[in-house]
C-alpha positions in Angstrom: 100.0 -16.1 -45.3 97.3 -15.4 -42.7 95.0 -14.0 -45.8 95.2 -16.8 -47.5 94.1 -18.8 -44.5 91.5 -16.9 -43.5 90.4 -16.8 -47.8 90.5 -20.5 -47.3 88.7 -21.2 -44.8 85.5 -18.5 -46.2 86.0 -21.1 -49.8 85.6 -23.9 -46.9 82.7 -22.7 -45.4 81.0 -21.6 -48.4 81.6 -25.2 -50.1 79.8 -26.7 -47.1 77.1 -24.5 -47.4 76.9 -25.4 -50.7 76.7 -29.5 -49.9 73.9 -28.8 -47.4 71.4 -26.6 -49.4 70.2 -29.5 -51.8 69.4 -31.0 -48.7 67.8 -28.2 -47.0 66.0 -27.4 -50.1 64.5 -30.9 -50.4 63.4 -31.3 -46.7 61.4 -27.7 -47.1 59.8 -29.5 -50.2 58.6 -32.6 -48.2 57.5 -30.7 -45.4 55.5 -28.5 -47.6 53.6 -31.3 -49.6 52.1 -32.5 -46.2 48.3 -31.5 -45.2 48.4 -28.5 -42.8 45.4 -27.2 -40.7 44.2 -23.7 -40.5 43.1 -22.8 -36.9 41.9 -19.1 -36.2 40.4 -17.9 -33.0 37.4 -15.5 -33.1 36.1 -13.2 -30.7 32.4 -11.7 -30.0 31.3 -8.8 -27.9 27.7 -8.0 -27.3 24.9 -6.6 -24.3 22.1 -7.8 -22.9 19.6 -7.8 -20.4 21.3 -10.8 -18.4 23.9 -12.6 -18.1 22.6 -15.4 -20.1 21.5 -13.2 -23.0 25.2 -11.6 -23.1 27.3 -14.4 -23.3 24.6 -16.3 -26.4 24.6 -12.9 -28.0 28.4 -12.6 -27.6 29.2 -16.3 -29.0 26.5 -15.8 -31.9 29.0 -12.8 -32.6 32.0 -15.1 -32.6 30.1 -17.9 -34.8 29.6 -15.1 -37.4 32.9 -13.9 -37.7 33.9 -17.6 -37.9 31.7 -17.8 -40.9 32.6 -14.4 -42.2 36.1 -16.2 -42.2 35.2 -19.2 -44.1 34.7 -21.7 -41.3 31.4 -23.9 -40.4 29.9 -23.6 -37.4 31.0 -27.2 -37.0 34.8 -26.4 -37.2 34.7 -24.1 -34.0 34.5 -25.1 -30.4 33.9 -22.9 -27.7 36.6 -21.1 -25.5 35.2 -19.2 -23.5 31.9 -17.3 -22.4 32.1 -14.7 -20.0 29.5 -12.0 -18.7 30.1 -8.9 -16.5 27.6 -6.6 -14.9 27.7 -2.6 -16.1 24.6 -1.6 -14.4 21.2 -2.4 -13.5 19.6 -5.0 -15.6 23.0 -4.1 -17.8 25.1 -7.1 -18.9 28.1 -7.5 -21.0 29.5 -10.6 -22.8 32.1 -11.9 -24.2 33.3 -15.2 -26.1 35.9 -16.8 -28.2 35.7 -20.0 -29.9 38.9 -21.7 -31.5 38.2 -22.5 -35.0 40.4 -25.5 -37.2 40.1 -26.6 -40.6 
């Protein structure tokens, strides 16, 4: 007796599952058909001889990896521009810029 609960209730389930997938499978269709956007963040790295020259040099990086990915240079907005000193007259950069399309 307790098997064929327990079978019933598994044909139950199963038949329910069965109702909702049309559904399911429709609502992934409609969400699908909708225009998505593509946004990537790129990173640069560079030197330079001051802190000024690091962070362009580091963002011009990050620009051409955007366009190495397929973005224009008008799709991208800065995130970030950073420079740190390694020595004398030594700079480092770094930037990222956020990229949607």
């Amino acid at each position: 007796m307790t098997s064929k609960l327990i079978r019933g209730g598994a044909v139950m389930a199963l038949a329910a599952l069965a109702a909702l997938a049309p559904t399911v499978a429709q609502a992934s269709t409609q969400t699908s058909t909708q225009a998505t956007q593509e946004t990537r963040v790129f990173t640069g790295f560079h030197s330079g001889n001051s802190p000024k020259e690091a962070k362009r040099k580091a963002e011009t990086a990050a620009r051409q990896n955007a366009m190495i990915g397929g973005f224009l240079s008008e799709q991208c907005v800065l995130l970030y521009a950073n420079s740190s000193r390694m020595g004398p007259g030594y700079y480092w950069g770094d930037a990222a810029i956020n990229c949607t399309r």
